[in-house]
Every structure is written in C-alpha cells, then in structure tokens.
C-alpha positions in Angstrom: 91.0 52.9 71.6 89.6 56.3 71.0 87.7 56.7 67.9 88.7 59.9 65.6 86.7 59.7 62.1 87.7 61.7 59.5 83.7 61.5 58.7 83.2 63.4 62.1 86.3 66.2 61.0 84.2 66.9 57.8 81.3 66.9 58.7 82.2 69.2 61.9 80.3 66.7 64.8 82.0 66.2 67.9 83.4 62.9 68.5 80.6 62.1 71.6 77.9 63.0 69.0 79.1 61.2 66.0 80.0 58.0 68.0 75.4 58.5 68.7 75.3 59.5 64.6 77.1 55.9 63.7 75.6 53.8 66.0 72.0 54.8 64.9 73.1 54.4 61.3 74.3 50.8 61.6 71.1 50.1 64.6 69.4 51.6 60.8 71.0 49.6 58.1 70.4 46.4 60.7 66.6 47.0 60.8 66.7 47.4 57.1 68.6 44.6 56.6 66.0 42.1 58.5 62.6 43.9 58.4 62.8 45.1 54.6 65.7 42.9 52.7 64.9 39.5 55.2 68.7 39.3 55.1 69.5 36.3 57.7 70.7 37.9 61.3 74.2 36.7 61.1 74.9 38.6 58.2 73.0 41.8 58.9 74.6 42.2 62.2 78.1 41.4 60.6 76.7 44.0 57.7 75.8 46.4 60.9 79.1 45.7 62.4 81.5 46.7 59.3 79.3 49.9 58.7 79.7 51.0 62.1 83.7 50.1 62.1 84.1 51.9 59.1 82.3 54.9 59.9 83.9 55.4 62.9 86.9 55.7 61.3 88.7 52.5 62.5 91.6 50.9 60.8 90.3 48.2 58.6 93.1 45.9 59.1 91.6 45.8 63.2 87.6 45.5 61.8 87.9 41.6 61.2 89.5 40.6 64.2 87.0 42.1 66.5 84.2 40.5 64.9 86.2 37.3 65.3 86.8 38.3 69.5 82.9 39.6 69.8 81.6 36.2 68.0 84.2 34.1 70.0 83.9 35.7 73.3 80.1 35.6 73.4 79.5 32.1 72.1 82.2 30.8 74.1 80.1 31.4 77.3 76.9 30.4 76.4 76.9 27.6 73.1 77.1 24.4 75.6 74.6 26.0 78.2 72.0 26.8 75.2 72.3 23.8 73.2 72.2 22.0 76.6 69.1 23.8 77.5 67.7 23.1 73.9 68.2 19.1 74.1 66.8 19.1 77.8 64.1 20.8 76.7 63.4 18.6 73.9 63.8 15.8 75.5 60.4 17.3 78.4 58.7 17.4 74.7 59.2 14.4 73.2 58.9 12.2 76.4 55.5 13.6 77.0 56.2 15.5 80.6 55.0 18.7 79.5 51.4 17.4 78.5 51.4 15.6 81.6 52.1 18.9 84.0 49.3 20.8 81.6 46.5 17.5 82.2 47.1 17.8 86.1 47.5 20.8 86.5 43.8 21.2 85.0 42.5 18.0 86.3 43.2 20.1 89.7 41.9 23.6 89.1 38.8 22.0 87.2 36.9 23.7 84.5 35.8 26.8 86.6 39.5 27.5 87.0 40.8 26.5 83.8 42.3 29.9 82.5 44.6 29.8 86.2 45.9 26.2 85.0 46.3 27.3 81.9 48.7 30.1 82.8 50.7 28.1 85.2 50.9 25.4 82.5 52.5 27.4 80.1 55.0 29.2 82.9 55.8 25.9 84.5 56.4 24.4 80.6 58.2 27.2 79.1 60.6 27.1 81.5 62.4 24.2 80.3 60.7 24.5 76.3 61.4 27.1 74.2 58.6 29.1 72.8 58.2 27.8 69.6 58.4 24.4 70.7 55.8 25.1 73.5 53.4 26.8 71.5 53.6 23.8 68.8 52.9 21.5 71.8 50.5 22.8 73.9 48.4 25.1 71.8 46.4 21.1 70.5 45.6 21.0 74.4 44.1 24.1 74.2 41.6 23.5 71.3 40.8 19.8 73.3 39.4 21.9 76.1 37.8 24.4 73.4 35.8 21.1 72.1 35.1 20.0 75.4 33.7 23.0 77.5 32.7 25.4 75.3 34.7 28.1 76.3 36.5 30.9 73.5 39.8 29.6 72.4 41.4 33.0 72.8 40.3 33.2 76.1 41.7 29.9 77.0 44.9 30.6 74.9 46.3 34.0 76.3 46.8 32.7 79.5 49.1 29.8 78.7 51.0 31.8 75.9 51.5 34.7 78.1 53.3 32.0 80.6 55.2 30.8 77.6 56.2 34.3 76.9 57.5 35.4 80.4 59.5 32.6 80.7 60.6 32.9 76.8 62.0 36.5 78.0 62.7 36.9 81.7 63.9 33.3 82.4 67.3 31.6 82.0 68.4 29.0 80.6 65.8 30.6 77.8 68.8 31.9 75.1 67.8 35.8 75.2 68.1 35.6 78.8 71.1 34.2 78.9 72.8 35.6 76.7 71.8 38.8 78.8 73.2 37.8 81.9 76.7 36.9 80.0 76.7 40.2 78.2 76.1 42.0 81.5 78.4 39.5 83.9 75.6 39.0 85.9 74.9 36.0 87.9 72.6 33.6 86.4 70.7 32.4 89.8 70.3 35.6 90.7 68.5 36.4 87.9 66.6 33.2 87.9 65.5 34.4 91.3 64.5 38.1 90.7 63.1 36.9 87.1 60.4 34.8 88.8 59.8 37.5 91.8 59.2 39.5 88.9 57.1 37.2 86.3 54.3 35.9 88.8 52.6 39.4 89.1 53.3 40.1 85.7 51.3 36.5 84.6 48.5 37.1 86.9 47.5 40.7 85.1 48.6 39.5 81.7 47.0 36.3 81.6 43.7 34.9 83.4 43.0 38.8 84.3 43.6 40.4 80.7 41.5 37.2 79.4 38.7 38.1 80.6 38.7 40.6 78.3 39.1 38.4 75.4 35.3 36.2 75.9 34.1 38.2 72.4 36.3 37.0 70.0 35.5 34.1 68.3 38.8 31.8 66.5 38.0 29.8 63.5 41.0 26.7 64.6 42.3 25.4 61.2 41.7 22.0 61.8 45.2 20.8 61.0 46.3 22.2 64.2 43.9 20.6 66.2 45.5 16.7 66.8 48.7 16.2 68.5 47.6 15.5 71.8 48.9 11.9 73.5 47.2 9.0 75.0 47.6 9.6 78.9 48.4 6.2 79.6 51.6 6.9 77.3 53.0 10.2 79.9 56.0 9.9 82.4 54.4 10.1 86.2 53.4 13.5 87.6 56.0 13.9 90.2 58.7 12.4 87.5 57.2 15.4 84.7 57.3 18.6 87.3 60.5 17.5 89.3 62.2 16.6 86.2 61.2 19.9 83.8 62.0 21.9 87.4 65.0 20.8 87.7 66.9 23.8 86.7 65.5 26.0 88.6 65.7 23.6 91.6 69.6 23.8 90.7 70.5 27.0 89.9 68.3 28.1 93.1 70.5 25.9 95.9 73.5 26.9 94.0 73.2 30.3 94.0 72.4 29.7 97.9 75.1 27.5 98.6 77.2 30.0 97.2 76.5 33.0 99.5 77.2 30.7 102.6 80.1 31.6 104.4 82.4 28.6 103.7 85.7 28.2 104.9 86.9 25.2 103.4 88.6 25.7 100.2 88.0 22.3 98.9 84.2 23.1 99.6 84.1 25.9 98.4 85.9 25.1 95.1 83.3 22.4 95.0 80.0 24.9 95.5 81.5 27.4 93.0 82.1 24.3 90.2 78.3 23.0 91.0 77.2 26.7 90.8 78.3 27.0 87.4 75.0 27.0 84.7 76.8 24.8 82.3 77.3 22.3 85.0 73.6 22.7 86.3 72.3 22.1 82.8 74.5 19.2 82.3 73.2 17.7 85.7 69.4 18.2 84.6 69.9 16.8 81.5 71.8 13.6 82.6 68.7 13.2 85.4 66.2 13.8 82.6 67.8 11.4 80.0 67.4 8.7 83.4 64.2 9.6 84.1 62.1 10.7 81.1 64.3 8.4 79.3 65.6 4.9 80.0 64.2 4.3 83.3 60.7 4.3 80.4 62.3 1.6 78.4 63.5 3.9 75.4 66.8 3.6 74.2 69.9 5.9 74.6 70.0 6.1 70.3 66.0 7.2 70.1 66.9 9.7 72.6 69.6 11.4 71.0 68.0 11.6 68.1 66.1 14.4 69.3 68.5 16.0 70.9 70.0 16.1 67.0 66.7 17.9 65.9 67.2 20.4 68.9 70.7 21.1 68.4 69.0 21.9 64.3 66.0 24.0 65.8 68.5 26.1 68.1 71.0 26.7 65.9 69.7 29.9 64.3 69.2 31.7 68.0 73.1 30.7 68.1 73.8 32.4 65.1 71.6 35.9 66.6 73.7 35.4 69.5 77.2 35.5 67.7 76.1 38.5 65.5 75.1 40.8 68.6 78.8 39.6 69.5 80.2 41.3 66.7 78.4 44.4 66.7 79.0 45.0 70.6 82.3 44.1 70.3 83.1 46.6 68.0 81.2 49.1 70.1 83.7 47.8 72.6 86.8 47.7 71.4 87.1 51.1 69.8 85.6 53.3 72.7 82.4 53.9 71.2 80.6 52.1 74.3 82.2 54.6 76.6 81.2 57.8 74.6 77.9 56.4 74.5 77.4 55.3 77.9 78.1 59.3 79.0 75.7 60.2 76.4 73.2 57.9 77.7 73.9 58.2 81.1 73.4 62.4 80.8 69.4 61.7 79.5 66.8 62.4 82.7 65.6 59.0 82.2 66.5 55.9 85.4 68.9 53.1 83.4 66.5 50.7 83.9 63.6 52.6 82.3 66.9 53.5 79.4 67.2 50.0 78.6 64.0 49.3 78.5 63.2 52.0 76.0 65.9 51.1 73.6 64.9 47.5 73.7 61.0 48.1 73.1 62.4 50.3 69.8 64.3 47.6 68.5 61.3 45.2 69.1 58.6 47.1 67.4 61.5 47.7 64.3 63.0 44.3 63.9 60.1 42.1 65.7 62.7 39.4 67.1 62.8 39.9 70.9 65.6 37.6 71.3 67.4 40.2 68.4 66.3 43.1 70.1 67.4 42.0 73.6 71.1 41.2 72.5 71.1 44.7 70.4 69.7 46.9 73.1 72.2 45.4 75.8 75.4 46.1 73.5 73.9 50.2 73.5 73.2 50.2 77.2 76.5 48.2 78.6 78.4 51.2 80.1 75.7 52.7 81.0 75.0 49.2 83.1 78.8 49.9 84.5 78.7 53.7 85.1 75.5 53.6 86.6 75.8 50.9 89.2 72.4 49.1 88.4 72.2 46.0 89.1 72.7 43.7 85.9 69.9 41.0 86.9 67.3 43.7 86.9 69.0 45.0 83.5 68.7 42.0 81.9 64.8 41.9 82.9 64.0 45.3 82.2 65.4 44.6 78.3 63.9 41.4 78.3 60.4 43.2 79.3 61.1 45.6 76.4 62.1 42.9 74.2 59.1 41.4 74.5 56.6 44.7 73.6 54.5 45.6 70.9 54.5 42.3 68.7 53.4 42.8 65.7 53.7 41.7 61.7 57.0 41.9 61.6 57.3 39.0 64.1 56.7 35.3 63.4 54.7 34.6 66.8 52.5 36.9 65.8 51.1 35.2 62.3 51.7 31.6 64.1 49.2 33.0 66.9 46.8 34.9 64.1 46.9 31.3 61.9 46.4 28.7 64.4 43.6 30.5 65.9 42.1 31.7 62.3 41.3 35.4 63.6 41.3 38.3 61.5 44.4 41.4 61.8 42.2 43.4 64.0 41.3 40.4 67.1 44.8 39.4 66.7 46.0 43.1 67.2 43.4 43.2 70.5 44.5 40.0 71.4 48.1 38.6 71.1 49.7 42.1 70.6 48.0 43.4 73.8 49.1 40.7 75.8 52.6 41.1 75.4 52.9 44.5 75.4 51.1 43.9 78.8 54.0 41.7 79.7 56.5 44.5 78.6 54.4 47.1 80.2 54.1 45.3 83.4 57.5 43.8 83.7 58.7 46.9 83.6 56.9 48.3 86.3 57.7 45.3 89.4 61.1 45.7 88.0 61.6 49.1 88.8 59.5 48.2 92.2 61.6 45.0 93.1 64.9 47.3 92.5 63.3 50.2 95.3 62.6 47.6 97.4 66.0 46.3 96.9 67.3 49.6 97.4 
C-alpha cells in the first residue's frame, strides 16, 4: 500500500522524503521514550509504531492489525528457539559447566597465559549463556585469580567480557542475533558459521591485545561481588561441560552441511531439512543437556525445571523488545514505507553493509540497548537488504557489530561493569566503552573482508 499523507500535501514534501521525515520522528519519539521517559520497550515501540502509522497518513482502522501481524509474525518464529536457548543456557549455569570450561581452560594456558584463557572462556561460555547471566557468573572467577596472582582486575576482565560480548551480538541462538537472521530470512548456520569466521579476529584485537593496554588502572572490587565461585569437586566432567555447552554449534554446523549435500532421497531429505531446523537443534541440545548436566548427576527432573522457570522470567523482557521491533517494522512494511526507503537508502554512496552498520551504531549510542538497536536498525535497512543483494548473514553481523558500539551510560552493562569493578567514569570510559566499540569497529572491518573474499 502506497502511503499518501495529507501531512506531506501540506507541508509540500514529496512522498519518498516524508516517508525519511516520519520514520526519523518515530526512530525520535522511541529514543525519547526509553533514554529520557524509561518508558518499558514494548510500549515505546508500540508508541513509535502508532506515531509513524498515523503520520503517514494510514487508515486507522488498518494501524492495530499490523501491529498485531508484526508482533505475531516475528515472535512466532523465534519465542520457542529463544526461550529454548534461555533454559539450555541456564541449565550450563546452574549445573556448574561453565566454571568448569573457565578452570581448564586456565589450568591449561597457566598464569603466563591467563588473559588468552580468559577470552576463550568467556567466547566458549557466552555462547550458550546470555550476557547478563555470564557476566554474573564468571566475573567471581575473575577476582579469584585477581587475589591469587596479582595481576589488575581490568586487565584480566576485558578479555573474557569482550568473548561474552561477541558472542552476545554476532552469535545465534543469542536473541539479537536471531531475531536478525528471522527478520532478514537468513539461514541460521550460515550465520553461525560466518559469525565465528568473523568473531575470532575480532576477540584476539579486542581482548588479550587491547588488555594490555589496560595494566594502569586499578579496580576497587566491592566485596559483595567477590564469592560465588563452586567447589570443583561439585562440576560436571570437562568433556561433559565443553561438549554439552557446544552442542549447538556442533548442530547447527552438520546441519547446515548436511543440507548442502546433494540428496536424492526425498525421505532423506525431508529428514535433513526437519533436523536442520534451529528449533529442532535447540530442542536436541537441551534434551542432551537435561541428560547430561542433569540426571545422569543425580538431580531430579523437578529441581531442573525450576530453573528453567527463572530463565523463561529473565528472558521474557528480550521477548517483549523482540515483539515491539515487530510492530514498528511491520508497519514500515505493510504500508510501503520500507520500499520508499530502501531507494532512499540505497541512492547514499555508502556499501549496505557499512549502511546498516551506521544506522545500528546511531541507535546504540541513542538508546544503549544493542539488542533494541539491532532489531530497529534491521526494520530501516530491510529493502535495502533485498534491493541490494547483500548477503543477509553478513547483514545481520554488520548490525550486530554496530549494535554493539560506543556503550555508554545509557546502557546497563556499562554501570554493572563500572560497579563490580569500583572504577571511576573516566577508567570505565577507557576501559569497557573502548572495548566494545573495538568489537564494533573491528567486526565491521572482517565483515566487509569476509564478504570480498566471498565475492
């Protein structure tokens, strides 16, 4: 549907330019809904949505039934795969796994290696924790190897929360992530596969090389924050803990193979495509990790699901981001705006990649939520995804670069980095805020090389 304001007719703007005008306005009222008013997402991006309906000039009996289809549609895809991912994730929390992968993984770099353990322990754990939850668990191990070499806590910390980070926002079954690849249609072991192509040179300059940097500053750890670690006779094996919390990626990797084998049974083929499916994967990983982190331990089916009722709580706002980005895309969608703006975008001298990128890293540094600014920036830069030809994985990681940039106050890692570690505004600016805009920076840049190479 074409959209002909009366708003546009007044003021004299062409249709093209006030399709721009309206979707900067409500992009506005949305940043000043969350940054200024701390109006919860949901309703600012239903807020956003209705301003941008009605200045466009839509008819207003049409306005609630596409927020209905962009909320339905979007969360449709993606609500079992995420909570899925959220109580599989949980569960390599609560059973101990993660702290396990972190102890070995430093038990075999030793202590002149310990920022290169660090930053694989936080990429190899956040893959299957989300950030929060990873940062709350692994941030106590930290300070326990503070205490016992000697070495700055920043120094130590970067590393691992930079590998929290990339997965956090390159990574499926990570929410932002995966929300991407379903607003995008892109295929989810694909962009597993490119995501990590592109994350391990992105961790190396990010973390233990951008931490060396970091010796000066002195943390003052509020001593709260500095228990939580387990007994080690009390963690799951270390084969069990890494081939359990990699079992995702172990997954969605043979899948996505299996699938671009040439196979001419139908009934094998039906078979590949069903396994293939992320929903299925998840379900897989999490019915091996219940077996194996679970009752194969001794603990009981009820104790177990008893945390997956506390993730299904903690992931439940992301779910409600997720459905508002639906709305607001979907009335982008529905009444042509998305088209008019993908020729307007598609016009600027700047490569779609490097477009997406931009409009995700202005978002960020205005809202501070990546996983808001990654869902907001890919319902602006759609068409230009479809117009262009660009390949959606590498969309989906150059917004979640850009979603990642510039943290600052406005964004809750931020103070939980700047409190845990008791540093002042200024070593938290040189610190945290450096590191992921390095991330950003950087993730950009072997995106734009692994799509040349890709030609």
């Amino acid at each position: 549907m074409a959209i002909s304001s009366p708003l546009a007719s007044l003021l004299g703007v062409t249709p093209a330019a006030w399709a721009l005008i309206a979707v900067a306005l409500s992009v506005g009222l949305l940043t000043l809904l969350i940054a200024w008013g701390k109006v919860q997402p949901l309703l600012a991006f239903v807020a956003a949505a209705l301003a941008a309906a009605l200045l466009l000039g839509m008819p207003v009996e049409s306005i609630p039934r596409s927020i209905d289809k962009g909320i339905g549609d979007l969360l449709g895809s993606l609500i079992v795969i995420v909570c899925l991912g959220a109580v599989f994730g949980k569960l390599i929390a609560d059973s101990g796994a993660a702290q396990r992968i972190a102890s070995y993984l430093i038990g075999v770099f030793g202590s002149a290696r310990m920022p290169v353990a660090l930053t694989l322990t936080g990429f190899v754990a956040g893959i299957p924790l989300y950030y929060n939850v990873g940062f709350v668990l692994l941030v106590p191990l930290v300070f326990s190897l503070v205490y016992q070499s000697g070495r700055p806590a920043v120094a130590l910390a970067i590393p691992l929360l930079a590998g929290l980070s990339i997965a956090h926002g390159f990574l499926p079954p990570h929410p932002s992530p995966t929300a991407l690849v379903a607003q995008f249609h892109a295929d989810m072991g694909r962009t597993l596969l490119y995501g990590l192509m592109v994350s391990v040179p992105t961790l190396i300059i990010a973390g233990p090389l951008f931490a060396m940097t970091l010796k000066r500053i002195r943390a003052e750890p509020a001593p709260m924050f500095r228990t939580g670690l387990r007994d080690e006779a009390e963690l799951p094996g270390v084969f069990n803990s890494f081939a359990t919390a990699l079992l995702p990626v172990w997954l969605l990797a043979a899948a996505t193979a299996a699938a671009a084998l040439p196979i001419a049974d139908p009934a094998l083929k039906s078979a590949v495509a069903f396994l293939a499916n992320p929903m299925i994967v998840m379900l897989i990983a999490l019915l091996v990790a219940v077996c194996t982190l679970g009752l194969a331990r001794g603990r009981q089916l009820a104790v177990l699901m008893s945390g997956a009722q506390d993730a299904m709580r903690d992931i439940a706002p992301i779910l409600l981001v997720i459905a508002g980005a639906g709305a607001l895309k979907q009335v982008l969608v529905d009444f042509g705006v998305s088209a008019q703006l993908g020729t307007q975008l598609g016009a600027l001298p700047v490569p779609p990649l490097v477009l997406g990128w931009l409009v995700a890293t202005l978002i960020r540094i205005c809202l501070g939520s990546a996983t808001v600014a990654g869902l907001t920036a890919a319902g602006i830069v759609a068409p230009v995804v479809q117009a262009s030809g660009i390949d959606p994985s590498l969309m989906v990681l150059a917004i979640g670069a850009g979603s990642l940039m510039c943290s600052h106050v406005n964004d809750s890692g931020f103070w939980m980095f700047k409190e845990y570690f008791g540093l002042s505004l200024k070593d938290t600016f040189r610190s945290w805020t450096l590191m992921e805009t390095l991330v950003g920076v950087f993730g950009l840049i072997f995106v734009l090389i692994l799509s040349a190479f890709l030609g």
